[in-house]
N, C-alpha and C positions, 0 to 999 in steps of 0.2 A: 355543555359545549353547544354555541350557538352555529349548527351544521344550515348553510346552504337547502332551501326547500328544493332546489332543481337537482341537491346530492342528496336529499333523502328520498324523492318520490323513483329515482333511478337504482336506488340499490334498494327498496323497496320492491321493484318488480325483478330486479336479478336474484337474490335474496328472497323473496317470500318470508314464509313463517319465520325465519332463521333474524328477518332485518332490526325486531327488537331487542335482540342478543347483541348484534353487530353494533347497532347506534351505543347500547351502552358500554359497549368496551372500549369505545374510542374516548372515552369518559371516565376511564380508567385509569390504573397506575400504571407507567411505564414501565419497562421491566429491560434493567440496564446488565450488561456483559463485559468481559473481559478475554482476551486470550495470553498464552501463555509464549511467552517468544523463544521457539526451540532452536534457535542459532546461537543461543546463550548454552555454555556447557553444561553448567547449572541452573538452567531453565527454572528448575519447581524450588530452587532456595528463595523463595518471596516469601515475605510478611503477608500473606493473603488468606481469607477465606478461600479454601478449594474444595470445601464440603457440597457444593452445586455443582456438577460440572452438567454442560451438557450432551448431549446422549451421541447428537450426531457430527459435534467437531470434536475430535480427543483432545485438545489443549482449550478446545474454550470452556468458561464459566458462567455462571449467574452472580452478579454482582458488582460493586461500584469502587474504581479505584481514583483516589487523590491525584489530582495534576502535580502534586506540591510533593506528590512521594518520592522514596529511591529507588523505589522499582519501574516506576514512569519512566523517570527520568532518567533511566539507566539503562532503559529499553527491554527492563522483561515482561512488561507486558504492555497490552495497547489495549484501550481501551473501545470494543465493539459493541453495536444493537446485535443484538441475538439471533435474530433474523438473518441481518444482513451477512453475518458466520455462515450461511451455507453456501453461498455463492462462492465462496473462494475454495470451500471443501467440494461441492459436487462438479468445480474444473478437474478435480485429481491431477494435481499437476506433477511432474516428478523430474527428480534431475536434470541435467542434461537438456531441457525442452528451452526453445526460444516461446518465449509470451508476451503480448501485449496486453495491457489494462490501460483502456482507451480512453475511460472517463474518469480518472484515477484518483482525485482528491476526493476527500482529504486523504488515503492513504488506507484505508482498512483493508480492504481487498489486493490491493501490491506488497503490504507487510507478509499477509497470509502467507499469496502467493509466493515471494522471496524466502519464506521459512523454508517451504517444500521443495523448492529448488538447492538449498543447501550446500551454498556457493558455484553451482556447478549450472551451465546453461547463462541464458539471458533473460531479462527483465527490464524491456521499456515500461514505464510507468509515464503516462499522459496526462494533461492537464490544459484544458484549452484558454481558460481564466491566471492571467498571470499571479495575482493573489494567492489564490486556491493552488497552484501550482507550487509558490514558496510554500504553504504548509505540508503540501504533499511531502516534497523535500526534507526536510525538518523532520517527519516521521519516519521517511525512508533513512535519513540520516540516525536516529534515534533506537531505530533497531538493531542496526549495525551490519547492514545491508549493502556486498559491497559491489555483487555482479546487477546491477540495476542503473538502468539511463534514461533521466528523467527528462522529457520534454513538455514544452508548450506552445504543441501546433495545433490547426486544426485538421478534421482528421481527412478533408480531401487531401490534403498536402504529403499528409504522410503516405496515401495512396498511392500516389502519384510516384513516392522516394523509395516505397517501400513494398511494393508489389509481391505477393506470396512468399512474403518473408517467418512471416510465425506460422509452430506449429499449434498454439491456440491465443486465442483471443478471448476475453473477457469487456462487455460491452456493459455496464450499468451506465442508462441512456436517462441525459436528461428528462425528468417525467414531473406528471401532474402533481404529485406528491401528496394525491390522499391517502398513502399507509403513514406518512408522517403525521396525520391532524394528531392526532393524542400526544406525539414528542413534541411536535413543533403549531402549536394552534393559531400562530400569523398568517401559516401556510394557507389557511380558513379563504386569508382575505383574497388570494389571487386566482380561488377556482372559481369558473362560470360554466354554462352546461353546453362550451365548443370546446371551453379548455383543453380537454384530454384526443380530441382531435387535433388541436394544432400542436401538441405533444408529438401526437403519433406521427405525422409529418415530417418532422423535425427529425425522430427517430429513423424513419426510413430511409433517412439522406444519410444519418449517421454510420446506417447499416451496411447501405449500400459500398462507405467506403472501406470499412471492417472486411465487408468480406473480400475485395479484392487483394487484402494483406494476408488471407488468410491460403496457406500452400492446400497441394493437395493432398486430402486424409488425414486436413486438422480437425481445430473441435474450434464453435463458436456459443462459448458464454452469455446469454441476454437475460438480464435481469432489470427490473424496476421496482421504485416503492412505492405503485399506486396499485388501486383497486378494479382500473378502466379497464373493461375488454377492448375498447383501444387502442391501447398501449401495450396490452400481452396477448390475449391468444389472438387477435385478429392481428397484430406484426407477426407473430409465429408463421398464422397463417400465410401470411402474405410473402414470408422468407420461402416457405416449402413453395409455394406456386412459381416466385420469380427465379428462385434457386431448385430445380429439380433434381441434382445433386445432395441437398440436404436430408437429411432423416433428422428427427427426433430421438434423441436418445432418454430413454424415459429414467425418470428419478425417482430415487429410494424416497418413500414419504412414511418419515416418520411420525412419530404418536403426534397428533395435532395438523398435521400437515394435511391440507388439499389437494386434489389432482385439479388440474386448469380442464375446463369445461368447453368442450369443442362446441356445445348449443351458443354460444356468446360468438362466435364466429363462423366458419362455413363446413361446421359440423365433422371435420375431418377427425377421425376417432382418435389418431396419435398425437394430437393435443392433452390428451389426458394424459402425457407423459413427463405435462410440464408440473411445475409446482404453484400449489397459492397459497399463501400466509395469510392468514385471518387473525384479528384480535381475538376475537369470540371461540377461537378452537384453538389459537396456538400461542404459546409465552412470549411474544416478541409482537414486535412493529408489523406490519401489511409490507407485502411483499410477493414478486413474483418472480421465479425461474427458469429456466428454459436451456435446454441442453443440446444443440445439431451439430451430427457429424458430416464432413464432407466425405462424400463416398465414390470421388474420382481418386480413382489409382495412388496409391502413396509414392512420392518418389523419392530415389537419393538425393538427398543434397547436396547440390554440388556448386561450389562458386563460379557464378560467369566467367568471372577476371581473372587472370592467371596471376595477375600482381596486384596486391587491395592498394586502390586509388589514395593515392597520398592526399590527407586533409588539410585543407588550408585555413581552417577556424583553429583549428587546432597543432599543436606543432613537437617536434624533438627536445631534447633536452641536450642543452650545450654542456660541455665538459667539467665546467664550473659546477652545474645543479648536477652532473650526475656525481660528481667527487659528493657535493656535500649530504644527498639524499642517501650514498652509499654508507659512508659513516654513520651518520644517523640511522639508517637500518642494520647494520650491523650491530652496531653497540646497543639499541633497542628490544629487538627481533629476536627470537630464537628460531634458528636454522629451519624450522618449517614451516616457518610465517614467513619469510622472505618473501616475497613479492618479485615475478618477472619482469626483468628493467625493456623488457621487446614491448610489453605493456602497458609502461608508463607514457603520460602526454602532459603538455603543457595547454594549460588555455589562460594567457597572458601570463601572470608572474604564481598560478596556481597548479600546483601537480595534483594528479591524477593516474590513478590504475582506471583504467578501461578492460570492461570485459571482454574476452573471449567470443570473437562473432559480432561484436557493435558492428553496427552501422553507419557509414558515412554521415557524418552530421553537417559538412559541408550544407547550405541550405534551409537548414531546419534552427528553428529558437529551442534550445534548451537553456538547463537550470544546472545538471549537474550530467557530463560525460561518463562517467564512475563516481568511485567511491574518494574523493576530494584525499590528499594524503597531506596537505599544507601549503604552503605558502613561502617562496625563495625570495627573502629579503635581501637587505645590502652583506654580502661575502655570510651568511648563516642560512638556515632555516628553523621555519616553524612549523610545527606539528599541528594538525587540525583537529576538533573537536568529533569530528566524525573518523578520525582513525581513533582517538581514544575510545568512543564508541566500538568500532570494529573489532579489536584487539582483543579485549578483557584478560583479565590477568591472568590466563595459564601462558598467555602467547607471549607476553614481555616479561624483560628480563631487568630495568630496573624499574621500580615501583617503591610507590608510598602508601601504606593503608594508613586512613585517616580515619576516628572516629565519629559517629554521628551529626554528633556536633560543631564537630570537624568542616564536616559535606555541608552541612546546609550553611554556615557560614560560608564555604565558597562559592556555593551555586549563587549566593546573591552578590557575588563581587569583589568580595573581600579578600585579604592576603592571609594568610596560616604562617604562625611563627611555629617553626620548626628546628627543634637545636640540639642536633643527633651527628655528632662527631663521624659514627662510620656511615655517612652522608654525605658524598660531597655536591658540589655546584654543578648544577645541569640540568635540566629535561628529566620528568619520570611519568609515569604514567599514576595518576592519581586512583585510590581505591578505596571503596567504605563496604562493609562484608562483604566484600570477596567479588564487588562489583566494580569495574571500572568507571569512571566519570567523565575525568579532564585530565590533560598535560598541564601540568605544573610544572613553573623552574624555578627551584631552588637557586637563590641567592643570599650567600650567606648570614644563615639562620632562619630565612623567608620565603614562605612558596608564594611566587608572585602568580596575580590573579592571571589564568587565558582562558578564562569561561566564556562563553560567545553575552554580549550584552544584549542583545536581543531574544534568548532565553535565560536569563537570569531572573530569581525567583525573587518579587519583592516579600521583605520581611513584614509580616504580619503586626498588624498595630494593636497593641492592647489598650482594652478602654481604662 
């Protein structure tokens, strides 16, 4: 690996003895992860290697899974850097909590999150790059995540909208990205030796806006994947000085893991509460962590408005889309899947559940308000790709299991002849072990295709 002379001679004197250890692990094998998606009832029925797991996330693992499988593609699992797995575990997030993940895409850190939450609470998931925001989506949709609301603003804006609304925050901040040179070695071409300076810049704006979302006697999340003091213990530092309400809440470091080194910045000892990820000590990618509690008074929450401000992006459902979504949930649905119709919202001709506790979106660019439930055509509806996701089949009540071969012929497109008399015409909710996929409708003899074409799997060409 051809490393930058102004990044060898600088971790060279952070580093000492330790820096020909360090150069050659970034020279190294990467060392690829999985987690395990426990909003699935049968989470651990994968076709997976689970002989690795590792020590400090309980659902995640060591190892590489297929874009092209059924367990991706079905949302049991997601594919993460090892590393990057602690950040969403040392939030401890739990039911019932409202959360922001402010630099959200692609998605590894808001899946995590949304597990732990367990339909209960709130989850904005952020994305200030509109691109990077569809993928985020896509994943949030793919796990089957339904109390999450994805936006793509920047994060003064949400500041501004969204004033000590969470009670934590998660900040993975634009950074230099030298813990990625060994994943990603282009990254090689954009460091220079101010880089990590005008990172940290950048960062502090970012932060500054974070924390004014953040209530009193939340938690704020900051993590990066470089190596710069920087970018981690000198913003640490700089959070405790400008926010004197903060503490350091120090983390569990396990086997391989770092303590962040207060001598790289203005020596304050409770920096060593933070975390560092080293190639050369620990199984994953570079990385840093950082854990502060706000320790003004916690208060009740209580809503300003005695009446929530009626949204004007967003709107009611007329008595046509509520007859047709009622049926359709009915004959779908088992009675404690139903979905609250106070709930439901339109945005244009797409329904949606909204969670519990959103926030006026009046203002703000998003992607998805909730959990998308279809789409009201001319006098019908259509089921969405992301409520077949959500559902899985303990929760519906008509369903098709379709064999392997089955699945991957639909995932690219294709129609399934199907010619099973106590079948009749209509909507089922499609399934291959015991996994849900797609909405298929059955017309006679034929499951017609409603896979989204935008992830459909091209068929592999043999030579």
């Amino acid at each position: 690996m051809n490393l930058p002379e102004g990044f060898i001679s600088k971790y060279q004197e952070i580093l000492g003895a330790e820096a020909p250890a360090f150069f050659e692990s970034l020279a190294g094998e990467v060392n690829k992860g999985f987690r395990l998606n426990t909003l699935r009832e049968n989470a651990t029925e994968v076709n997976l290697d689970l002989s690795h797991p590792l020590a400090y996330v309980p659902t995640g693992y060591y190892g590489s899974v297929s874009g092209r499988s059924l367990e991706h593609q079905t949302g049991y699992v997601y594919s993460q850097e090892p590393s990057a797995m602690y950040v969403g575990e040392v939030a401890e997030v739990v039911p019932g909590e409202r959360v922001l993940d402010l630099c959200a895409a692609p998605g590894g850190k808001s899946t995590q999150v949304a597990a732990k939450l367990a339909g209960e609470g709130l989850l904005v998931a952020n994305e200030i790059d509109r691109k990077r925001a569809g993928i985020l989506a896509e994943n949030i949709e793919r796990v089957g995540a339904a109390n999450v609301v994805i936006l793509n603003e920047d994060p003064h804006t949400l500041a501004q909208k969204l004033p000590g609304f969470f009670d934590k925050i998660l900040v993975d901040a634009p950074c230099s990205g030298e813990g990625m040179f060994r994943k990603n070695p282009q990254a090689i071409a954009y460091w220079h030796p101010n880089y990590a300076a005008e990172c940290a810049q950048r960062q502090r704006k970012i932060l500054a806006d974070a924390v004014k979302m953040l209530r009193p006697g939340g938690q704020l999340i900051y993590s990066t994947c470089t190596f710069a003091p920087e970018e981690d213990e000198q913003i640490v530092a700089w959070l405790l000085q400008q926010y004197n309400y903060f503490k350091v809440v120090p983390l569990k470091k396990w086997s391989g893991m770092d303590s962040g080194r207060p001598d790289l910045a203005n020596g304050d000892p409770h920096l060593s509460g933070t975390v560092r990820l080293f190639p050369h000590h620990f199984k994953g990618e570079g990385h840093f962590i950082a854990k502060l509690q706000d320790q003004r008074p916690q208060e009740e929450r209580k809503e300003k408005r005695k009446k929530k401000a009626k949204q004007k992006v967003l709107r009611s459902l007329v008595s046509s889309e509520r007859t047709l979504w009622t049926a359709f949930e009915e004959s779908m649905f088992n009675n404690e899947t139903q979905l609250s119709l106070k709930n439901l919202t339109c945005w244009g001709e797409h329904l949606y559940w909204s969670p519990e506790g959103s926030p006026n979106l009046d203002g703000l660019r998003f992607l998805r308000p909730g959990l998308e439930l279809g789409v009201f055509k001319k006098k019908r509806f259509e089921p969405s790709y992301a409520l077949a996701l959500y559902l899985g089949t303990e929760r519906a009540i008509w369903k098709i299991s379709l064999t392997h071969e089955e699945w991957e012929s639909y995932v690219q497109g294709n129609t399934i002849p199907y010619n099973d008399a106590a079948y009749a015409n209509g909507w089922y909710l499609l399934c291959c072990e015991n996994k849900s996929f797609s909405f298929g409708k059955l017309v006679n003899g034929t499951i017609k295709n409603f896979f989204p074409k935008g992830l459909r799997l091209h068929p592999i060409l043999k030579k």
